[in-house]
N, C-alpha and C positions, 0 to 999 in steps of 0.2 A: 456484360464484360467478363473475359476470361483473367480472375484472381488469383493470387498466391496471398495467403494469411498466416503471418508468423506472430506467436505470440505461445507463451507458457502458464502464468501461473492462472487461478480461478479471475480474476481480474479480466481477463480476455474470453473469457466462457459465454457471458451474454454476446459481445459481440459476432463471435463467431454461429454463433445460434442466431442470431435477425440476421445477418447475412445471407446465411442458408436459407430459410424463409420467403429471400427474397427472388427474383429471377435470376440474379447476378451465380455464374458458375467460380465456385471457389474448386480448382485444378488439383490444389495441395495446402496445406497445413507443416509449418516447419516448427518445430518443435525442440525444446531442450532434447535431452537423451534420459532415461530411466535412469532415475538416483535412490539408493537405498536411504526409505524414509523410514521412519516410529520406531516402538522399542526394539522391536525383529529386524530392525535394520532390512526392511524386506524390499526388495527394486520393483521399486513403482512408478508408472507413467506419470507423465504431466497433467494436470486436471486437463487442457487443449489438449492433449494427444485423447486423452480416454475420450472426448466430446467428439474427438473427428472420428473414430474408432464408429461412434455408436451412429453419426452421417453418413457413415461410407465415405470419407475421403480420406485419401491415398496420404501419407505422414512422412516425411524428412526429419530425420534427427542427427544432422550432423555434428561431430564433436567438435571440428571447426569449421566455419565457412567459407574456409580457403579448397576443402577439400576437393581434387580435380571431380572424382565423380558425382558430387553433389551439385559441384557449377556447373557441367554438362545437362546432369537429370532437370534441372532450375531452368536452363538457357533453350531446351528441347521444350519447356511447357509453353514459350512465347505469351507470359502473362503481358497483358493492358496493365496492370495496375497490380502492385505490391501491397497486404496492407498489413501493419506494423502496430499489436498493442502488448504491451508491457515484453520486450522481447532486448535479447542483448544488440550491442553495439555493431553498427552491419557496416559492410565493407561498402566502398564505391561504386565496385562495379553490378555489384545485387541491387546498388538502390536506383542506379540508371540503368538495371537492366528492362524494367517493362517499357514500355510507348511513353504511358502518361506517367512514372517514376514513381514512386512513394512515399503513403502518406503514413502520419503515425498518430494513436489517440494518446494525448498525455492527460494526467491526470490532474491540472492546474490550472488558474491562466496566466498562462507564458507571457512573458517572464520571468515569472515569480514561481519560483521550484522548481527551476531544470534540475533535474537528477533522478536517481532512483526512489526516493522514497519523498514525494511529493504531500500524500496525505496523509503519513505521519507527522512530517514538518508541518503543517498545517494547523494539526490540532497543539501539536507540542508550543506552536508560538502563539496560539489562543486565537487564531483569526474566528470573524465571524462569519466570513462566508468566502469560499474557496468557488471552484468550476473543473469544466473539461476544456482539452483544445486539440483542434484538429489541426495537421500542419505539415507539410510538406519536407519532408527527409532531406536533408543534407548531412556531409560530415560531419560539422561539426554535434554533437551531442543537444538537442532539444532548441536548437537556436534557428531552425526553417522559417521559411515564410505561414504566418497563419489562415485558413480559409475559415475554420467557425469556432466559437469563443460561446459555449453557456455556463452565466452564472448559476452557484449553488447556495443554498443556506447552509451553513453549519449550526447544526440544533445544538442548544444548551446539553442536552444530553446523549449527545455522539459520543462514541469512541472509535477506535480505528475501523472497528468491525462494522459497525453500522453504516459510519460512510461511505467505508469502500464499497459495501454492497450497494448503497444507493446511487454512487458518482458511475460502477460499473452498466447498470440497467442505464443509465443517461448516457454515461457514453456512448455506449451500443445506438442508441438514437441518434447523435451528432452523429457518428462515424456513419452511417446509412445516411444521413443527410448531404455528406462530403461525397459521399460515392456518386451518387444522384445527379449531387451537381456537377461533378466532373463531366460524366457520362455524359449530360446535357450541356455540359461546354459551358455552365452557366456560371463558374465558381470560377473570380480572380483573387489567389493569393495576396497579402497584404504582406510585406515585409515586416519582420518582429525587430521594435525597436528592445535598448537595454534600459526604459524605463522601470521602475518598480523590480530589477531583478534581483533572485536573489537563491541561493545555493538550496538545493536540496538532499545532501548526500547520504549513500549507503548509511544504515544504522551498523550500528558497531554492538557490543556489549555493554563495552560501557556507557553506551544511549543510554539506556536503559537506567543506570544506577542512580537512584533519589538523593539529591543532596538535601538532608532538608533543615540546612541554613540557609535555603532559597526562600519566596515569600509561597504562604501558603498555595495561592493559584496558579504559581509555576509547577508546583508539584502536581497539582491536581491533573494542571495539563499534561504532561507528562505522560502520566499513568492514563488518560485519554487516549492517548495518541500512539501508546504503546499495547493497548488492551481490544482484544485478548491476547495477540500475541504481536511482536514474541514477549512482552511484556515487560513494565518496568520493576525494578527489584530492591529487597532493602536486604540488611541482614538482622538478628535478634540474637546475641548467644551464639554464635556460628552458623544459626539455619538461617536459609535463602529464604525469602520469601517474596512471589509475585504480587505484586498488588495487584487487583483487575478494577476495585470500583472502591472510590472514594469521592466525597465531597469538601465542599469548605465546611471547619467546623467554628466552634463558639470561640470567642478570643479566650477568657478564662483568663486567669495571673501568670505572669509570664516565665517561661520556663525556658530550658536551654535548648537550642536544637535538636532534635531526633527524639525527646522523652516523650513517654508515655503522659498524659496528662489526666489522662478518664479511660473509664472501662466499662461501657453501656450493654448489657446482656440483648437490648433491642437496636442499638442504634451502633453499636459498632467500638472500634479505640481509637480513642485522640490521640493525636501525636503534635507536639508545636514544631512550629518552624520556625525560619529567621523571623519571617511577619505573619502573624495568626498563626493556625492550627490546619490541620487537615484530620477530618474522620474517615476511617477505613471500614469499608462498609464487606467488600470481597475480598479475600487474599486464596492465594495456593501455593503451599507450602513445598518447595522442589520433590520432586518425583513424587506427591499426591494428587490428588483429585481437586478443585476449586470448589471451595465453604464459604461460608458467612462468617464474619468477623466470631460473630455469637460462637458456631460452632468449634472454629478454632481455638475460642474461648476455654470453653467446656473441656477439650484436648489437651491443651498446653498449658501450663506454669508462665502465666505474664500478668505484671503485675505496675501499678502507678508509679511512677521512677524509671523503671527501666528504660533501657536506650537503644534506639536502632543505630546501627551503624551507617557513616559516609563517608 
C-alpha cells in the first residue's frame, strides 16, 4: 500500500522504522516544523523527520494543515491509507483523504486516556497495567472505532521513560498488525464504547509540583510518571529541585508534611507526607546535572527539619 506517516516526537520512531522494513511504500512523512531546542536554543528537526531523512523519504512540515500547497502536495500522493502516531489534531478532509482513511496508534486502551499525555496519567494514577490501541480517525479526538487493543504490564519499577520505550517498540507491532489487516480486508473496526473513560490531558507545570500532604504513594507516583522528564519538582530554600527516583519510605514518628525526616548517606532523605514518608533516592537540582540524593548531600547544607515547599 501506498502511505502517508505523520507523527513527531521519538514515540513514533519505532513505528515508522518496522513500516519501512516492511513491503508497505511510505510516500511521505509529515512532520512538526524545526523548533529551537537545549541550552543554544539551536533549531532542530523532529526525532520523525531526522529517522525519514536517514530512509530517504521525502518530509512535509507544515505550519498549518490548512496550508493550500501542502493539501495539493498530500492530495497529488493518492495515499491508500494515512498513518497517524503521536501527531497533532488533523483536519477532516486529510483524514478522509486516502481510500481506506486513517488510522492512529494511541498509547492506552481506549477509553481510558484519550488525550495527550496518556502514559504519564497512567503511572501518575498508579495503574497496574495500561496497553496500545489502534483505531480509526475521526474528528472527534481519540474517540474512533477500535481495530486491535494489546494489554501491557506496568513494572513496579517503571517510570515514564521506561514505559514509553517499551509501549513504543509494542506499538510499532500493533500498528503493522492494523496495516496487514486492512490490506487483507481482514480487520472489522469495533465501535469505542464510553465505558471506563477517562481524561488524559496536556501536562502543565504545575503537573509537575509535589504536594506532599498527599499520601506517600501519590507522590511516588507522580515523580514515576514525570521521570525523567519533564519531571516532578519540590522547592528547598528557593531552589528547584527535580525529583527523578524515589521510593516508599519507613513510616518513622509523625512529622508535618514536606519535612525532612532522615538523612541516609546510602539510602537517600526522607521526607513525610500527609500518610507515611517518601525517600528520595535521585534529584537534579535546576540547571545541574542528575545526582544521588548522597551526592547532593555532600554539596548542599540540608539538614533534619527542614522543609520543602507546596
Amino acid at each position: 500500500m501506498r502511505l502517508v506517516f505523520f507523527g513527531s516526537p521519538d514515540f513514533a520512531v519505532p513505528s515508522l522504522k518496522k513500516i519501512y522494513e516492511t513491503k508497505q511504500e511510505i510516500a511521505a512523512v509529515v512532520t512538526a516544523p524545526d523548533k529551537p531546542r537545549g541550552r543554544g536554543r539551536k533549531l532542530l528537526p523532529t526525532p520523525v523527520k531526522s529517522e525519514a531523512i536517514k530512509l530517504n523519504i521525502p518530509v512535509f512540515q507544515p505550519v498549518k494543515l490548512s496550508d493550500p500547497d501542502f493539501r495539493r502536495s498530500i492530495a497529488a500522493i493518492k495515499p491508500d491509507l494515512n498513518v497517524v502516531v503521536a501527531f497533532r489534531i488533523m483536519p477532516e478532509w486529510l483524514i478522509d483523504l486516502p481510500k481506506l482513511g486513517s488510522i492512529n496508534l494511541h498509547a492506552s486502551l481506549l477509553p481510558k486516556y484519550r488525550g495527550a499525555a496518556p502514559i504519564n496519567w497512567a503511572l501518575i494514577n498508579g495503574d497496574k497495567k495500561t496497553g496500545l490501541t489502534t483505531f480509526r480517525l475521526k474528528k472527534e479526538v481519540d474517540a474512533g472505532d477500535i481495530f486491535i487493543q494489546r494489554e501491557l504490564e506496568i513494572r513496579e519499577d517503571d517510570n515514564f521513560g521506561s514505559l514509553h520505550d517499551r509501549m513504543a517498540q509494542v506499538g510499532a507491532e500493533v500498528l503493522l498488525e492494523t496495516i496487514a489487516g486492512l490490506e487483507e480486508g481482514r480487520l472489522t473496526p469495533r465501535p469505542q464504547s464510553m465505558d471506563g473513560y477517562c481524561p488524559a490531558p496536556k501536562l502543565t507545570r504545575e503537573t509537575g509540583r509535589i504536594d506532599w500532604r498527599k499520601p506517600a504513594v501519590d507522590v511516588v507516583n507522580l515523580i514515576r510518571g514525570l521521570s525523567p522528564a519533564p519531571g516532578a519538582f519540590t522547592e528547598l530554600r528557593g531552589m528547584r529541585l527535580i525529583i527523578l527516583e524515589a521510593k516508599i519510605g519507613n513510616e518513622g514518628s509523625p512529622s508535618a508534611a514536606g519535612i525532612v525526616t532522615s538523612i541516609d548517606d546510602k539510602n537517600g532523605i526522607q521526607v513525610a507526607c500527609g500518610k507515611g514518608a517518601v525517600l528520595i533516592t535521585k534529584l537534579k537540582p535546576e540547571g545541574k546535572r542528575a545526582m544521588s540524593s548522597a551526592e547532593f548531600c555532600r554539596g548542599h547544607i540540608i539538614k533534619v527539619g527542614d522543609a520543602f515547599t507546596f
